[in-house]
N, C-alpha and C positions, 0 to 999 in steps of 0.2 A: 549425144556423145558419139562422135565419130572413130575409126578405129587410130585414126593417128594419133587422137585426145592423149598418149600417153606421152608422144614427141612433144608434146606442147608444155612449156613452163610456163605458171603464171608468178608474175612481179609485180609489186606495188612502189612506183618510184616518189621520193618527194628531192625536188631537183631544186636544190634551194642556194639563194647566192653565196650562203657562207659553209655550210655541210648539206653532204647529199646524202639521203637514208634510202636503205632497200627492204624491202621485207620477202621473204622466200616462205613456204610453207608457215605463217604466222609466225614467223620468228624476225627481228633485225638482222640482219647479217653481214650488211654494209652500213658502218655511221663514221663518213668522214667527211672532211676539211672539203672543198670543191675547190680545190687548186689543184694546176698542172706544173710541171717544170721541163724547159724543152730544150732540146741542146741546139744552137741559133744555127751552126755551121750545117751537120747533118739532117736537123728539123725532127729530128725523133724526140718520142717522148719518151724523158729519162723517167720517170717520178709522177704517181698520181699522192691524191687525199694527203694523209700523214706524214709520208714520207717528206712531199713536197713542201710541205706547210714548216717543218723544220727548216727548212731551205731558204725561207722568205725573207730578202733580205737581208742575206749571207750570201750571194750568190756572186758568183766574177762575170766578167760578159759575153764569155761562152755558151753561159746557163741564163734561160728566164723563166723568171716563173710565172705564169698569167692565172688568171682567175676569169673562166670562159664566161662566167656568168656575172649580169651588170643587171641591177635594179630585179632583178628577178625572171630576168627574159635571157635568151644567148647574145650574147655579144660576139665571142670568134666560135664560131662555127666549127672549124677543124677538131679546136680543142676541146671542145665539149663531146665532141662523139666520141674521139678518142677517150676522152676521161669516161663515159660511160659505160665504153666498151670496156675496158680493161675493171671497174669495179665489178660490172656482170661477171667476167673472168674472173674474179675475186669468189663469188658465193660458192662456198662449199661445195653445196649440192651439185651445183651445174660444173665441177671440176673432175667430178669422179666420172661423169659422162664419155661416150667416145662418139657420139653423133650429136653435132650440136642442137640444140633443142631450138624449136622456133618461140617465139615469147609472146603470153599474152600478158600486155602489162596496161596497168593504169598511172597515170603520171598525174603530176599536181602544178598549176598553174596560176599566177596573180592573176585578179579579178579586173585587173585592168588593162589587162593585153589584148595587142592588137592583132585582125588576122593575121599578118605576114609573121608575127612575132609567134603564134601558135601553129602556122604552119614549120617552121623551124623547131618546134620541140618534137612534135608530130615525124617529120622529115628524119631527124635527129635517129629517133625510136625504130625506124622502120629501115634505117641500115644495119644495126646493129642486131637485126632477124627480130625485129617487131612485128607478128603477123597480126594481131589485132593490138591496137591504139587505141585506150579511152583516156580522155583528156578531162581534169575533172577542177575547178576552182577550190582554192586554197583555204578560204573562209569555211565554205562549205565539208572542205574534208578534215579542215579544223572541229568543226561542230559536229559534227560523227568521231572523231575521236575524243572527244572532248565526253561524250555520251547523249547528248542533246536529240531527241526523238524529230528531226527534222521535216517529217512525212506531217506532223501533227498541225493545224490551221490556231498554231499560235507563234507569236513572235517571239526570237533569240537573236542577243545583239551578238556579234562575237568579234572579237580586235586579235590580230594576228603580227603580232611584229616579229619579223624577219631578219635577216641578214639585209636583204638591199630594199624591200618595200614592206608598210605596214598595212595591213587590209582587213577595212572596217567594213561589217555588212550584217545588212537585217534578214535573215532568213524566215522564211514562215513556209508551209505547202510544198515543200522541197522544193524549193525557188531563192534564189536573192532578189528581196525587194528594191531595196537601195544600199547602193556599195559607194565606197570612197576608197582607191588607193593610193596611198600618198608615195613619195620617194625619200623619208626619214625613216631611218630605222639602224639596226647594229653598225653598218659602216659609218653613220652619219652619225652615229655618239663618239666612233673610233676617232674619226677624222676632228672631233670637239676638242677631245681629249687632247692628241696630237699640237692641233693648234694654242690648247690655252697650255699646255706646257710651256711653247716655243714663245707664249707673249707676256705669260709671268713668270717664269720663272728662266728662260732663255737657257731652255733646253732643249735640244731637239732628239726627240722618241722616235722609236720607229712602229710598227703597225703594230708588229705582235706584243710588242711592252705596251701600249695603248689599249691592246685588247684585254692583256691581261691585268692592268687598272681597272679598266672596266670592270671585270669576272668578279674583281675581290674585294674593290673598295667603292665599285659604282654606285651611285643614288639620285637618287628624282627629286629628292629632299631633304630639307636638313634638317629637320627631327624624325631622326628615327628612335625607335624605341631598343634596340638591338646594335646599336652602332659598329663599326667593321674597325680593327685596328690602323691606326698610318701604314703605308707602306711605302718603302725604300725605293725609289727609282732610278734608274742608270741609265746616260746618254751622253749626248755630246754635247757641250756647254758651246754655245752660239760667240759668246763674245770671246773666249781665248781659246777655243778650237778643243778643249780636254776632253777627256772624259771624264764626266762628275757626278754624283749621286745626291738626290733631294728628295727628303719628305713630303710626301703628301699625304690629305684626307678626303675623305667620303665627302666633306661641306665642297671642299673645292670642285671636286668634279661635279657635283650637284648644280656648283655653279655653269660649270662650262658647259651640259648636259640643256642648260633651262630652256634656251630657245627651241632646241629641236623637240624638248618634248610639251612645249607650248603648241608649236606647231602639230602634236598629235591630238593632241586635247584639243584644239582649233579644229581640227577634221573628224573628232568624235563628235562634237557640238553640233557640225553641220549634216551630218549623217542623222544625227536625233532630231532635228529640223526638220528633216525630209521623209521621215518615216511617217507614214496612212495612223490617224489618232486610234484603232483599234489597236495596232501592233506596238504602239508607243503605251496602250495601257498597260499590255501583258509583259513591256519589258519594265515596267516599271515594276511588277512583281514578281519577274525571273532575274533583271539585272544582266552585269557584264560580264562578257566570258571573255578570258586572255591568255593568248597562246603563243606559241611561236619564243625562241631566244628571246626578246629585250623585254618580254613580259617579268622575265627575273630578276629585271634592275629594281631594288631594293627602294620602298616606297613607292613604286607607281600603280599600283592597286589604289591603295591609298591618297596619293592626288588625283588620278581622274575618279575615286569616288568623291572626292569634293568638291570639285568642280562640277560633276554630272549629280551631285544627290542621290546615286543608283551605289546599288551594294555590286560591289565587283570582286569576282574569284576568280583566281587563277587556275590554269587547268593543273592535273595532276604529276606529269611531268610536261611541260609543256614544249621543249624541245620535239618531241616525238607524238606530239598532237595530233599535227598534220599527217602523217607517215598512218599511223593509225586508223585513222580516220581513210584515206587512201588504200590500207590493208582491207579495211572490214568491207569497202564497196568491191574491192577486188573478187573477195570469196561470193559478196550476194548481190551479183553484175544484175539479176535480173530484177531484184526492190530496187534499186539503183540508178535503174537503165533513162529515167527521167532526169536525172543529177549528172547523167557526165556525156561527155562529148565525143561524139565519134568520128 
């Protein structure tokens, strides 16, 4: 402990493509949207998280509103320091300050990025007075918060789906054995949605009513044992230009849902192919862990446990998985210091 240790704050960030979570002294303190909105002419930024996310899509062409993060990596660069800059601004604690605090943060990263792609998160962290940077995978700080004893020389599978990637990985020895990250996941159900609106019913949605199909009436399958009531949707009717409202159900979207979550089941299969047969016996008697937003879609527990014959649970909120899982290596850097990247 040095005497500045008191200048220093430490953060837990999970910088995820559809909301970004913080945690400050063990608490959330930032859970928002990861959208920006910029004014085109002057290039400032009007609007981060919620504000912005209102905005999506309502906007004239003065105003745009970007979404800095693609697939799970940065895509615009300006916009994402900014947007992190101004949620750090956001935490309480560091608001009552009058000297700005230098930051020790841990950050959360897909398992399938590439250097140049973790040098920009990294880069990112370290203007925004990041004095130390741990860089830590996403699977991994899913199964710490999930509660999964990672250190132990037995096998846990864990499936992480996300806003822009889903990341499948076998941990054992605090290590990933074998990972798969695909590029389906929440954007890639919205964009379903969106599309079998526009080809059956010849309506055209826009994101956030796509999203919010999703949220209330989404399903992986069409026996469910709980079924979600129809709900009402409004858009603009393709063939006479109106505006018009149409019912839909939980079966339909199930339908338009199937391929992308075929294709996750397809990448669970091939991950359990490739796991060492010791680690494949103990997951057969621990099962699947699933975390992350699209873990929520109603019935997918339940079809990749049919497909895989393995008992799958979902974690306890699973939104706040990863964040958690990120929080707890934050506080004990030093059991850790093998798990994350410096």
């Amino acid at each position: 402990m040095g005497f500045f240790d008191f200048l220093t704050e430490e953060i837990a960030i999970d910088l995820g493509t559809a909301n970004t979570l913080i945690i400050h002294n063990d608490k959330v303190v930032v859970d928002a949207p990861s959208i920006v909105a910029r004014d085109r002419i002057s290039g400032k930024i009007i609007a981060v998280g919620r504000e912005a996310a209102r905005m999506q899509g309502k906007t004239h062409e003065n105003i745009k509103t970007i979404r800095p993060l693609k697939d799970g990596v940065i895509a615009d660069f300006d916009a994402s320091e900014k947007m992190i800059n101004m949620f750090i601004k956001d935490i309480p604690a560091l608001k009552k300050k009058w000297l700005t605090p230098s930051l020790r943060m841990v950050i959360c990263i897909p398992s399938g990025i590439t250097e140049v792609e973790m040098r920009a998160v990294k880069e990112s962290a370290e203007r925004v007075n990041g004095k130390e940077v741990y860089l830590i995978h996403e699977p991994m700080a899913a199964a710490i918060g999930i509660g999964v004893d990672i250190m132990q020389p037995k096998g846990n599978m864990i499936v992480d789906i996300g806003g822009g990637t889903t990341e499948i990985a076998v941990i054992a020895l605090g290590g990933i054995v074998c990972d798969k990250s695909v590029k389906i996941a929440g954007d890639v159900f919205t964009n379903d949605i969106v599309y079998y609106m526009r080809t059956q019913h010849n309506l055209y949605v826009g994101e956030r009513t796509a999203e919010k199909i999703k949220i209330q009436i989404g399903a992986a399958t069409e026996d469910l044992e709980l079924p979600p009531d129809e709900l009402a949707v409004q858009g603009r009717d393709l063939l006479t230009g109106k505006p018009k409202q149409v019912q839909t159900s939980y079966r339909e979207i199930a339908k338009a849902l199937d391929k992308s979550i075929l294709r996750i089941e397809d990448a669970v299969m091939e991950t359990l192919s490739q796991t060492p047969p010791e680690l494949a016996a103990d997951i057969y008697n621990t099962g699947i862990y699933l975390a992350g937003g699209g873990s929520m879609l109603r019935g997918l527990d339940k079809r990749l446990s049919q497909k895989t014959d393995l008992p799958v649970y979902i974690a306890e909120d699973p939104l706040r998985a990863v964040v958690r899982g990120t929080g707890i290596c934050l506080k004990n850097l030093a059991k850790y210091k093998s798990v994350l990247i410096k």
